[in-house]
C-alpha positions in Angstrom: 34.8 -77.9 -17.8 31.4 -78.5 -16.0 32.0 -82.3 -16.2 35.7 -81.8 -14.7 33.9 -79.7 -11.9 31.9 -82.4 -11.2 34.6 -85.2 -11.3 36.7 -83.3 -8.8 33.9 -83.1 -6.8 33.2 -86.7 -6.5 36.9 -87.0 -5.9 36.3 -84.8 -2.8 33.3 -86.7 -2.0 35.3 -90.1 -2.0 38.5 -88.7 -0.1 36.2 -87.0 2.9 34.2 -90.5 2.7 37.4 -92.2 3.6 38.4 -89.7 5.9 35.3 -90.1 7.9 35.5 -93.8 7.6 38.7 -94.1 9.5 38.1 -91.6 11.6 34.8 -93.2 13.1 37.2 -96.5 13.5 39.2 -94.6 16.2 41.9 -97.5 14.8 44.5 -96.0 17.9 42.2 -96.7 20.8 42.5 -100.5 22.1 39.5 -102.2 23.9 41.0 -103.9 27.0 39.0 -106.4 28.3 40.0 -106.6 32.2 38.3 -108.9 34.2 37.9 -108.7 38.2 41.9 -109.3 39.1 41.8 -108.4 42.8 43.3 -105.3 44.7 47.5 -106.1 44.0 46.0 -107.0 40.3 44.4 -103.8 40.0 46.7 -101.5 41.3 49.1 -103.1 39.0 47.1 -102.5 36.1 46.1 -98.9 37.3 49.9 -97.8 37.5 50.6 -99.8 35.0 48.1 -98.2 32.7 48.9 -94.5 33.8 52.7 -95.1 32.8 52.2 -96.7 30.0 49.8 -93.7 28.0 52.6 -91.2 28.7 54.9 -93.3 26.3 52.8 -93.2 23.0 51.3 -90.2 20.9 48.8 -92.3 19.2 47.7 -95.7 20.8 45.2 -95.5 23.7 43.4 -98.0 25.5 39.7 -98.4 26.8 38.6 -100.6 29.5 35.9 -103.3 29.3 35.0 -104.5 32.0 33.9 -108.5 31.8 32.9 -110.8 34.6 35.9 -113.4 34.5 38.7 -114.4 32.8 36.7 -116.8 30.1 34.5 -113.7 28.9 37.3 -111.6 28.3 38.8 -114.7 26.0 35.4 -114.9 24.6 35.6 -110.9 23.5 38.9 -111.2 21.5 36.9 -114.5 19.8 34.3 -112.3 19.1 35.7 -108.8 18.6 34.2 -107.1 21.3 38.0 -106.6 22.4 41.6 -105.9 21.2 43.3 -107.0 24.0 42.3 -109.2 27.0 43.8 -110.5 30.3 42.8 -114.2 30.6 44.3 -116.7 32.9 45.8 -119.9 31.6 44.2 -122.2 33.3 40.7 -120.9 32.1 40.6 -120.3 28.3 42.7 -118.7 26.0 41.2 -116.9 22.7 41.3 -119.7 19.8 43.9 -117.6 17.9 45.4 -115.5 21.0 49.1 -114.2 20.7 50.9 -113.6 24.1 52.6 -110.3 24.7 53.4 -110.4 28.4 52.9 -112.2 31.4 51.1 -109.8 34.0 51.0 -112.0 37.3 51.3 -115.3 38.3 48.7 -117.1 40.7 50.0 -119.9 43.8 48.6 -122.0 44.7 48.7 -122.6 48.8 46.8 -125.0 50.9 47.0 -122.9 54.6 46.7 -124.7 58.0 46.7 -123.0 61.4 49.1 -123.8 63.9 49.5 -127.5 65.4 47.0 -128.7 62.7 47.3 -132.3 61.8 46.8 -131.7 58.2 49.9 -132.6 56.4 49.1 -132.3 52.5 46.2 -132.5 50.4 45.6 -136.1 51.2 44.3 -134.7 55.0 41.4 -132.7 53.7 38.8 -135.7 53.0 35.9 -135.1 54.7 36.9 -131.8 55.8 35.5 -128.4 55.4 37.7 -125.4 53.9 37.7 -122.0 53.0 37.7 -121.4 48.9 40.0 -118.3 48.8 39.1 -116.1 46.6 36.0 -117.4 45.8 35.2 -118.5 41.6 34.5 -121.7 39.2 38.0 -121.9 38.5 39.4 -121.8 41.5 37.4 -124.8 42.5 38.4 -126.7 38.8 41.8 -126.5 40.4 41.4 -127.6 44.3 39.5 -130.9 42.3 42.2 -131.5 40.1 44.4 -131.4 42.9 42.4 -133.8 45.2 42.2 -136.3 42.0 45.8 -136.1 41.6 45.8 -136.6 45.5 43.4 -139.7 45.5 40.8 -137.3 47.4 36.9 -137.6 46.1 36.0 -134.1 45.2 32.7 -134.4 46.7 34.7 -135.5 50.2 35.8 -131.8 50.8 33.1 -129.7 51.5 33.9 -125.5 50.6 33.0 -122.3 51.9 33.9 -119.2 49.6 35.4 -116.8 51.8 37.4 -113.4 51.4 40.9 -113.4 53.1 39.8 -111.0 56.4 36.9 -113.5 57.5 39.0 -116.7 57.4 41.5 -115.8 60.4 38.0 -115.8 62.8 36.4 -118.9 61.1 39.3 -121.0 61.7 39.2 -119.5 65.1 35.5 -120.9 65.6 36.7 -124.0 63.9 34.2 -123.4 60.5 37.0 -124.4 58.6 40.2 -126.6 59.0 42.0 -125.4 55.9 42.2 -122.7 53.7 43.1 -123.3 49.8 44.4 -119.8 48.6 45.0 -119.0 44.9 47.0 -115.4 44.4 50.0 -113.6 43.7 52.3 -113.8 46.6 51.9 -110.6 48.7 48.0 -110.9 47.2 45.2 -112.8 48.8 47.5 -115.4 49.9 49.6 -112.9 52.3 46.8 -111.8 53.5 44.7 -114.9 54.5 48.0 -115.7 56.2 48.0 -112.8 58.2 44.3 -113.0 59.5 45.1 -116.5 60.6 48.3 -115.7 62.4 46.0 -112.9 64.2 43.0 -114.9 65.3 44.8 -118.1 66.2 48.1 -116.2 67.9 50.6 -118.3 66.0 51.9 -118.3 62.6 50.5 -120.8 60.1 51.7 -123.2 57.9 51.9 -123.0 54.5 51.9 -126.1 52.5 52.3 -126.5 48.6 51.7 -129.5 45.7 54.0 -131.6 46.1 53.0 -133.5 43.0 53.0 -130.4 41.0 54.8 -131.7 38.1 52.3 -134.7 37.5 49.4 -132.2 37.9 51.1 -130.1 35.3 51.2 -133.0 32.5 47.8 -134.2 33.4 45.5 -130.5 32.5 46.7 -127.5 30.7 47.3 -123.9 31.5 49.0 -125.2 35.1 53.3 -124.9 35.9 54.9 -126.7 38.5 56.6 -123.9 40.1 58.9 -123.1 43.6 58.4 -120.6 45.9 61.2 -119.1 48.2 62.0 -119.6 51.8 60.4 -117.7 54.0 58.4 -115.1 52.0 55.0 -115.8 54.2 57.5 -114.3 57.3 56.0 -115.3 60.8 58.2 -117.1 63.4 59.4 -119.5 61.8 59.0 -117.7 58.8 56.4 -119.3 56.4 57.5 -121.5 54.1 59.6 -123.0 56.1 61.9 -124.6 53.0 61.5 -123.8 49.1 57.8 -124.9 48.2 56.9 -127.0 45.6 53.7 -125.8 43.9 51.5 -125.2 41.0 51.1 -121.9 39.5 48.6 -120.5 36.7 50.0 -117.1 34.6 47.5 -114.2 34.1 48.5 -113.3 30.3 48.1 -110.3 28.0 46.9 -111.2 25.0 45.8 -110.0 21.5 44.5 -111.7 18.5 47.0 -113.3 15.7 45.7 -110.7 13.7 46.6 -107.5 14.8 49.4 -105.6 12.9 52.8 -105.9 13.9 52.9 -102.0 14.4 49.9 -101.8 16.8 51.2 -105.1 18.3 55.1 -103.6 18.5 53.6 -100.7 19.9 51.6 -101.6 22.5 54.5 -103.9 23.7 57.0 -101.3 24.3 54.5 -98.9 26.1 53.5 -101.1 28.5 57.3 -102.4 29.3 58.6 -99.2 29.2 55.6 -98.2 31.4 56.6 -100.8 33.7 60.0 -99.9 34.0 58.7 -96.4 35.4 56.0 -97.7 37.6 58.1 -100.1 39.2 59.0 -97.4 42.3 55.8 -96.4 43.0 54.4 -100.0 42.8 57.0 -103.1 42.7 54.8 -105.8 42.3 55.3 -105.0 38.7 58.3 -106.9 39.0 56.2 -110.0 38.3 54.8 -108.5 34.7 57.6 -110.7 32.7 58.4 -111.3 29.3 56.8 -114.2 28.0 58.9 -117.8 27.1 59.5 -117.6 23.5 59.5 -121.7 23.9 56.2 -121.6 24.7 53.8 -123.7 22.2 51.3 -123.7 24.7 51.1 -120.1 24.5 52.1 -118.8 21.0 53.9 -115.2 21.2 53.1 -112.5 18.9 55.8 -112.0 16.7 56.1 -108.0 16.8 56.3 -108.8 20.2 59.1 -111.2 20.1 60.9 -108.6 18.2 60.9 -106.4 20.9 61.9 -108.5 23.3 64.9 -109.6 20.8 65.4 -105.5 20.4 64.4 -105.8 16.9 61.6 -103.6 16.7 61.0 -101.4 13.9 63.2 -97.8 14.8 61.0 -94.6 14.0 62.7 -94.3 10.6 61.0 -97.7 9.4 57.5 -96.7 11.0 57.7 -93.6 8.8 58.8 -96.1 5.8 55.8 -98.1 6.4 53.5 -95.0 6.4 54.9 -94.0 3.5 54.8 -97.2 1.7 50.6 -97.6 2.9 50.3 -93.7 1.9 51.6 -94.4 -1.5 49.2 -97.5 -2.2 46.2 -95.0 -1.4 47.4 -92.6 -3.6 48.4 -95.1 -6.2 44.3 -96.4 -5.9 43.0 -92.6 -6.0 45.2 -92.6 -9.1 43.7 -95.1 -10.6 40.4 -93.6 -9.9 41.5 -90.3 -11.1 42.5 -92.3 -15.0 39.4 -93.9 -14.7 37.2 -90.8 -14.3 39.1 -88.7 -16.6 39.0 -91.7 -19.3 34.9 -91.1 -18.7 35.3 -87.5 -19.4 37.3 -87.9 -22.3 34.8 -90.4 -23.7 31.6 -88.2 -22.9 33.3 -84.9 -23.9 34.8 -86.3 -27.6 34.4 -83.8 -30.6 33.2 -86.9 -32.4 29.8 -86.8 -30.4 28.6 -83.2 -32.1 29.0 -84.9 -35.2 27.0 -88.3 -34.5 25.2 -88.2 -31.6 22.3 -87.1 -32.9 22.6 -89.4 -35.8 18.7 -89.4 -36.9 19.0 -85.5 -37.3 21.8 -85.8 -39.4 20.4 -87.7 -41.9 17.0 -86.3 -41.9 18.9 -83.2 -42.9 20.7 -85.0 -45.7 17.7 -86.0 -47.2 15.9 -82.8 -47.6 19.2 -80.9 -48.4 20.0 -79.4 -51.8 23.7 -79.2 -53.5 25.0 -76.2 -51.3 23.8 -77.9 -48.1 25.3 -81.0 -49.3 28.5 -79.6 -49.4 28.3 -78.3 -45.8 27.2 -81.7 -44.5 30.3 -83.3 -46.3 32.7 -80.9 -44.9 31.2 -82.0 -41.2 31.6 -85.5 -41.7 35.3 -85.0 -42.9 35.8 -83.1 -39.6 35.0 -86.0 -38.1 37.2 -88.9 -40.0 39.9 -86.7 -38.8 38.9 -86.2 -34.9 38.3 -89.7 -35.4 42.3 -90.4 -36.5 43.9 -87.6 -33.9 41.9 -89.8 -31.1 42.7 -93.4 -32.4 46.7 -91.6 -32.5 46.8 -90.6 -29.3 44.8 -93.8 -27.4 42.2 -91.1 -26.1 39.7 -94.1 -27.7 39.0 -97.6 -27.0 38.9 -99.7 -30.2 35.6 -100.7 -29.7 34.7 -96.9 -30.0 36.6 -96.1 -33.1 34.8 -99.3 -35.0 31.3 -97.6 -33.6 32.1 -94.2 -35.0 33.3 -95.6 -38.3 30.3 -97.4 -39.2 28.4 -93.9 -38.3 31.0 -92.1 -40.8 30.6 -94.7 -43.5 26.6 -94.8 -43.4 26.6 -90.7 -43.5 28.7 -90.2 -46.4 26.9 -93.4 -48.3 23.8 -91.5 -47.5 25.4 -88.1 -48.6 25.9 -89.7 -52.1 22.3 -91.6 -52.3 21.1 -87.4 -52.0 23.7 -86.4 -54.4 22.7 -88.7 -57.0 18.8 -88.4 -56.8 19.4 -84.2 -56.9 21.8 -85.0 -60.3 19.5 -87.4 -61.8 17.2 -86.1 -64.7 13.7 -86.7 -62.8 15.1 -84.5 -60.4 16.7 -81.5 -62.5 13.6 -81.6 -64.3 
């Protein structure tokens, strides 16, 4: 009984280990890596995120705030993160999955009114405002001029935020200003402080070589932009645009399970749907394309989208299925322990395990005690064949015991003969 006491409590110990283990992993809470994404960006992701949390009793997310797009790749690389927003143009985690597309960035090259600047090709030897300002940003205004003929080093840049380029053009700092946002973002309103400061609505020019910018880099679409959408008299652009665009993606590593992955999808879709009043730039949050080999998706994702996610009923099935390996390796356990128990708590070990003492009394015994000491070791051949029966022995241990039963009872008879000899009757 005391060692069963004490097996059930390591039992107890083990499970409350466990317990503790996978409580301290907080496996429901997702690290978010968000890096700076701009005011529409942000908003987005703030209603976004508020939506979302209402739609799931157990996953939650937890911001970590990095200091561009390529370090919040670099924390799903390194585990630091769970999920990341990264822009495509940038880096993507080496073994990313995809599970939406949160924004898309233009790109717009904007000229006040009755400029001479046509296209790209008119910025050599000009000076322009970078808008917003970052490395990337200027990796893609040179891969544009290249594409354009233009030395990189021709262009000179001033990093500017969208209020203060409306006056510089004004004071003729700048010629140009080459904008990279969501429409309605940073590019709206650098249009809007130049249409102020120079009284006149500006132009708004695209790539026009977009597709052969596209084939020559990654992470870049050649994309169109809608009539009009800039508004001013005459409304900004004045024809569909030809541009490039870079995606803003969601992702999370290859190898996250498909039920966190599943999850996390349908919370933040279904969260969009329901933030989309309040905030309808969420309309550009889009699915991503399942032809994409740029840009692999994650398959618990896919099945969402392809409304094969797993219903409630399979979730359980799952939980029941993991439940019943843990309980099948604490069964195993439980055999193993109790095997122990049976081995240190067998009959057979009154009888032998103090095996010197034994025979020391054989020695010095007389007839009568002779007797006795036979009777225990035939106690013991039969413990010894009701444990072999029922498999409560290992082989090994049965050959061990009946070497110790074999050298008793030769010893018994040694004693028996030297007491019935002559020399000793005499």
């Amino acid at each position: 009984m005391k060692t069963l006491r004490i097996a059930g409590a390591l039992l107890l110990v083990v499970a409350l280990a466990a317990l503790a283990y996978f409580s301290s992993r907080d496996w429901s809470t997702l690290r978010a890596a968000v890096p700076p994404l701009g005011p529409v960006g942000q908003r987005m992701l703030q209603d976004l995120a508020r939506e979302s949390v209402k739609d799931s009793t157990w996953l939650r997310m937890r911001r970590v705030t990095v200091d561009d797009p390529a370090a919040a790749a670099e924390a799903i690389d390194n585990r630091q993160a769970d999920l990341a927003l990264v822009r495509s143009d940038v880096a993507m985690p080496r073994d990313g999955r995809t599970i939406a597309v949160f924004q898309t960035f233009y790109a717009f090259l904007i000229v006040p009114p009755r400029s001479t600047i046509k296209d790209f090709k008119g910025l050599k030897d000009r000076t322009i405002a970078i808008v917003p300002e970052g490395a990337a940003n200027e990796k893609l205004l040179d891969l544009i001029l290249s594409q354009n003929g233009v030395p990189g080093a021709s262009v000179r840049r001033e990093p500017m935020k969208a209020d203060d380029v409306g006056p510089a053009m004004q004071q003729r700092k700048i010629a140009a200003a080459f904008v990279i946002g969501p429409i309605g973002g940073v590019s709206a309103q650098t249009f809007a402080s130049i249409q102020r400061a120079m009284k006149g609505a500006p132009k708004v020019l695209g790539v026009e070589d977009a597709e052969a910018v596209r084939r020559n880099t990654t992470g870049v679409t050649a994309t169109e932009v809608p009539q009009g959408v800039f508004g001013g008299s005459p409304a900004q652009p004045e024809e569909e645009l030809t541009t490039i665009g870079v995606t803003v993606r969601i992702v999370v590593p290859a190898r996250m399970s498909s039920m966190v992955a599943g999850e996390l999808t349908r919370v933040l879709f279904e969260g969009k749907a329901k933030a989309l009043q309040s905030n309808p730039q969420l309309r550009e949050m889009q699915q991503p394309d399942s032809d994409d080999k740029e840009y692999s998706i994650h398959p618990a994702a896919q099945a969402y989208f392809d409304g094969e996610a797993p219903t409630l009923m399979e979730r359980v099935e799952s939980i029941f299925w993991i439940g019943s390996a843990v309980l099948g390796l604490l069964g195993t356990l439980t055999g193993w322990i109790l095997a122990k128990i049976r081995t240190t708590e067998n009959p057979l070990t009154d009888h032998f395990d103090k095996l010197l003492e034994f025979l020391e009394e054989v020695r010095t015994a007389d007839i009568k005690q002779l007797d006795d000491l036979q009777e225990r070791v035939d106690k013991a051949v039969r413990l010894l064949f009701d444990q072999r029966q029922s498999d409560s022995m290992s082989a090994d241990a049965v050959a061990i015991y009946s070497l110790a039963i074999e050298y008793a009872r030769n010893t018994i008879n040694d004693r028996r003969a030297r007491l019935s000899s002559p020399q000793a009757m005499g």
